[in-house]
N, C-alpha and C positions, 0 to 999 in steps of 0.2 A: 381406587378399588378396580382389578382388571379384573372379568368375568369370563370362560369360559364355558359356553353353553354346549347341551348333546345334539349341538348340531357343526358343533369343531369352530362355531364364529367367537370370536374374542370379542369382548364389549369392555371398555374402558368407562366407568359408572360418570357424571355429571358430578362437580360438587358446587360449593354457593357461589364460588365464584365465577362456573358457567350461567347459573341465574343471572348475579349479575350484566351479563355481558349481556345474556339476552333479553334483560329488560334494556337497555341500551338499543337494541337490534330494534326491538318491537314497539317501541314507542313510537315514531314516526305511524304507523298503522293502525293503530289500537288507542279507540281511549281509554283513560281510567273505569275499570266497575268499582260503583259500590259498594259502601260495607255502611248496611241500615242497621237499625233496631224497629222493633215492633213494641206497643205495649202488649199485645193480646198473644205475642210469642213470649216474653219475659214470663208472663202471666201462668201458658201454659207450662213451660218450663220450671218455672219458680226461681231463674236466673237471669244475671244479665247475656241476652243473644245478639252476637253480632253476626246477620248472613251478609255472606259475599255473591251480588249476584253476576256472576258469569253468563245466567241467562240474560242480559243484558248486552252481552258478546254480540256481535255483525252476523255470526251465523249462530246465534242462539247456544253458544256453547263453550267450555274453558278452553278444547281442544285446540280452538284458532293460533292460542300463545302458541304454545308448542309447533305448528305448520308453518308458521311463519318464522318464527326463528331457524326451523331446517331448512326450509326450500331457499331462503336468503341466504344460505353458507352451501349452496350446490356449487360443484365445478361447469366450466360450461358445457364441458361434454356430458354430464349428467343431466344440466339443461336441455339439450341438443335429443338427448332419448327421450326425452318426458321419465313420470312419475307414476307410480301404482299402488292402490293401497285397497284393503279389505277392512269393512267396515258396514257397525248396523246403521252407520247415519252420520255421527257427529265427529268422528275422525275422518271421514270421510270429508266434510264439508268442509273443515280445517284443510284437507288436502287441497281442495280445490278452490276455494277462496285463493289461498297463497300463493296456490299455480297461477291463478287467474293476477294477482299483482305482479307475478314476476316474471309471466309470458311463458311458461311451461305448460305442455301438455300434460293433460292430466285424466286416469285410467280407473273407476273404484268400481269393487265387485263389493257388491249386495246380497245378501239374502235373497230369494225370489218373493217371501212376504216383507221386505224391508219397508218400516214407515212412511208412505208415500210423502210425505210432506219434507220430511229430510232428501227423499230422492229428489225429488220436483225443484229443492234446492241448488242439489249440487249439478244437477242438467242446466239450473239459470245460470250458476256459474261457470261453466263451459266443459264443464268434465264429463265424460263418456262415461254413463253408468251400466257396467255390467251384472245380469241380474243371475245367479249362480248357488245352489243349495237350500237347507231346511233354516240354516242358520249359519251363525258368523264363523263359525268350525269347517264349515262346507267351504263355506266363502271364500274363507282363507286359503286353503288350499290350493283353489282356481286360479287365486292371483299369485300366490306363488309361481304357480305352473307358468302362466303367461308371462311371469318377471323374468323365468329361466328360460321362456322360448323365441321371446324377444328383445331382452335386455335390455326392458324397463327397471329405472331405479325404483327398487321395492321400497316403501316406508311402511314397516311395521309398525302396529298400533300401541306397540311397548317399548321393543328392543330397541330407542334411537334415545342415544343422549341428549342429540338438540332437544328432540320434542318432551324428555323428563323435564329439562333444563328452562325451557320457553312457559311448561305449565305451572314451573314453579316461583313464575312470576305475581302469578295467583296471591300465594301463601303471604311474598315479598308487601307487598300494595296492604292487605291484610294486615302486618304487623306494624307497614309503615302508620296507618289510619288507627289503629288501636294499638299499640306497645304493650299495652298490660293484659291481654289472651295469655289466659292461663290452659284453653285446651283448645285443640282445632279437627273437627269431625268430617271429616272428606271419604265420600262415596268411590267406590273399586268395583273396576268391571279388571281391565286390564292390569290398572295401577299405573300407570303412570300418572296419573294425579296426587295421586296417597305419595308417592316416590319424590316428587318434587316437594308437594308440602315439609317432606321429612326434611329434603335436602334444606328449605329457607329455613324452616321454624326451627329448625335442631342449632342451625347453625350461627340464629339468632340468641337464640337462649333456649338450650337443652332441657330446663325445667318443664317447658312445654309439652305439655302430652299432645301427640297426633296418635287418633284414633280414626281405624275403617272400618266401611262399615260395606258390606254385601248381603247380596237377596240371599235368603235357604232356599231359595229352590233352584240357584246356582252358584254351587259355593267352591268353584277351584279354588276361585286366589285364597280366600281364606283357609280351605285345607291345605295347599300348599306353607301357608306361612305358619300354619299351626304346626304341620309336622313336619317342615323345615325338608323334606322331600318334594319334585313335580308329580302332584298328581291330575288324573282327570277327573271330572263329576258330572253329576245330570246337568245337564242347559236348559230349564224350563220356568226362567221368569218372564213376567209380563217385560220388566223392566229392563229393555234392549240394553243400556249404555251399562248395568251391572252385569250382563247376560256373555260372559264368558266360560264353556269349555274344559278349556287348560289355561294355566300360568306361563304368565312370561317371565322368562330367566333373571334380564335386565332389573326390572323395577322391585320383582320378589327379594333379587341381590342388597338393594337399599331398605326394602321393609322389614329384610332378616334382621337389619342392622341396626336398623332406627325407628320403625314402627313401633309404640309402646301398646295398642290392644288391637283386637280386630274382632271384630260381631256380626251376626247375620241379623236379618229382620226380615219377617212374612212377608209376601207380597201386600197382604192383608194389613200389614203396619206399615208397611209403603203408600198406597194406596189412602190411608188416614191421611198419614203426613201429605200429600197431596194437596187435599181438599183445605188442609189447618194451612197451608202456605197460600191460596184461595182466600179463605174466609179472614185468615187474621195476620197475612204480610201482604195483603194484594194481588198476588204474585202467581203468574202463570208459570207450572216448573214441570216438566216430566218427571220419571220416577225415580232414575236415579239420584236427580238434582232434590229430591220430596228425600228421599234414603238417610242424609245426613240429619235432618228434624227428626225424621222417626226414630234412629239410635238417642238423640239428647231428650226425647220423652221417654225411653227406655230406661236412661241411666238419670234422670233428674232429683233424685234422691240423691245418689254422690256427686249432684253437678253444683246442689245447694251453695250460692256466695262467691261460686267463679265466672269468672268472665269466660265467655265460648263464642269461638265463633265456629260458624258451619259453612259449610260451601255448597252453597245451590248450582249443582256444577253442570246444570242445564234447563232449558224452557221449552226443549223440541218434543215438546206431547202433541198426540195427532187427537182429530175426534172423538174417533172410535176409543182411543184409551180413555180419555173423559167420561164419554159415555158409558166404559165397561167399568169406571171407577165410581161413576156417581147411582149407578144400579149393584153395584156389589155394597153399599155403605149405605 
């Protein structure tokens, strides 16, 4: 699939067999996460649930696949500029993790409120965090600007094949450990998570339904894939790693094609699911990584006698979000 985007860049889409390549890439770096079951999730569910947890990940997030699999396939004069990305946290820290293995400099603009604990992160790993706007809309643009005044290699938090292709190793590991998932409910900020699952699970067995899931109180990607035009929308959820803007061209290109549903949920059903991944999987998750439980409590009536699995597709919660979750509930 070639893509061209309304910004005249050509994107050539990922398919299973760039997954493969990059589970190949990423191994040496990455251990396996796992894929648990809970009784008191089953319970809630009223199925069998397998999570994947990615908050398990080195920097607490699935993004890592994906940064490592690009930064590893740089030329060396891409090496030689350094790297730049925009980000509310957890692409960002996958930028810099990867930089940090591979000896590249490394450049992320922030939000000016961006989760201190993901900052504080990607500064241990050696990257220069620039702090720029209200939010990841603003953000972006700065580093834009600074990739075209400097000619830093830009890594977009969507538009990069490697990092669909490295995420979708996720889904891969996922099907390896369970074969018989009959659905897989994966959390969308940008989508390139939803994009890669699509890419493994479809290609593993097309019966499998991938379903996303997004906050309503920021629902580009989802208006985008519902009416198959880019649109923009409000940006005003808690839940940073859901908390996009606009759509990106790249990954909406693979959801047009292969995604089978797409859902919103309250913050307020986010927020739930949080504390249910707390009380009855252990499991410390942020919100968008909590997003993917709260759709399968949603839908648990049609989930009745299938196997699911969901993707906890992060752990990078700060205090203050705890705090403002366990006072709202």
């Amino acid at each position: 699939m070639t893509l061209s985007s309304s910004s005249h860049t050509t994107y050539i889409a990922p398919t299973f067999h760039d997954v493969l390549l990059a589970q190949r890439r990423i191994r040496p770096y990455l251990a396996r996460t796992p894929l648990h079951r809970y009784p008191a999730i089953d319970e809630l569910i009223g199925t069998q649930v397998f999570i994947k947890h990615e908050n398990y990940q080195p920097v607490g997030a699935f993004k890592v696949r994906g940064g490592i699999n690009l930064i590893s396939q740089l030329s060396a004069e891409e090496r030689e500029r350094g790297v730049i990305a925009a980000s509310t946290g957890n692409h960002g820290q996958s930028v810099a993790y990867a930089a940090r293995l591979f000896g590249v400099n490394a450049r992320i603009v922030v939000p000016e409120q961006a989760n201190p604990g993901k900052v504080a992160a990607m500064q241990g790993m050696g990257a220069e965090v620039i702090f720029h706007g209200a939010n990841f809309d603003e953000a972006r643009l700065q580093c834009e600007a600074l990739a075209q005044e400097h000619g830093y290699r830009y890594i977009h938090s969507g538009n990069e094949p490697l990092l669909i292709a490295g995420v979708g190793t996720g889904t891969l590991e996922m099907l390896e450990d369970e074969p018989e998932l009959e659905v897989i409910i994966v959390p969308i900020g940008g989508g390139s998570g939803a994009a890669g699952a699509c890419l493994a699970a479809k290609a593993i067995d097309p019966r499998i339904r991938v379903l996303g899931v997004q906050a309503a109180a920021s629902p580009a990607a989802y208006e985008t894939w519902r009416q198959r035009t880019f649109v923009t929308a409000p940006n005003q959820t808690f839940a940073e790693g859901l908390a996009t803007g606009s759509a990106f061209e790249l990954p909406q290109a693979i959801l047009w094609e292969k995604l089978d549903d797409f859902l919103l949920m309250t913050d307020e059903e986010i927020m739930q699911a949080m504390l249910w991944m707390i009380e009855r999987a252990h499991t410390l998750t942020e919100a968008a990584g909590a997003s993917s439980l709260a759709l399968a409590y949603h839908l648990r009536e049609e989930l009745q006698g299938k196997k699911v699995g969901i993707v906890c597709s992060g752990g990078n919660t700060s205090l203050e979000q705890l705090r403002r979750v366990l006072a709202a509930l």
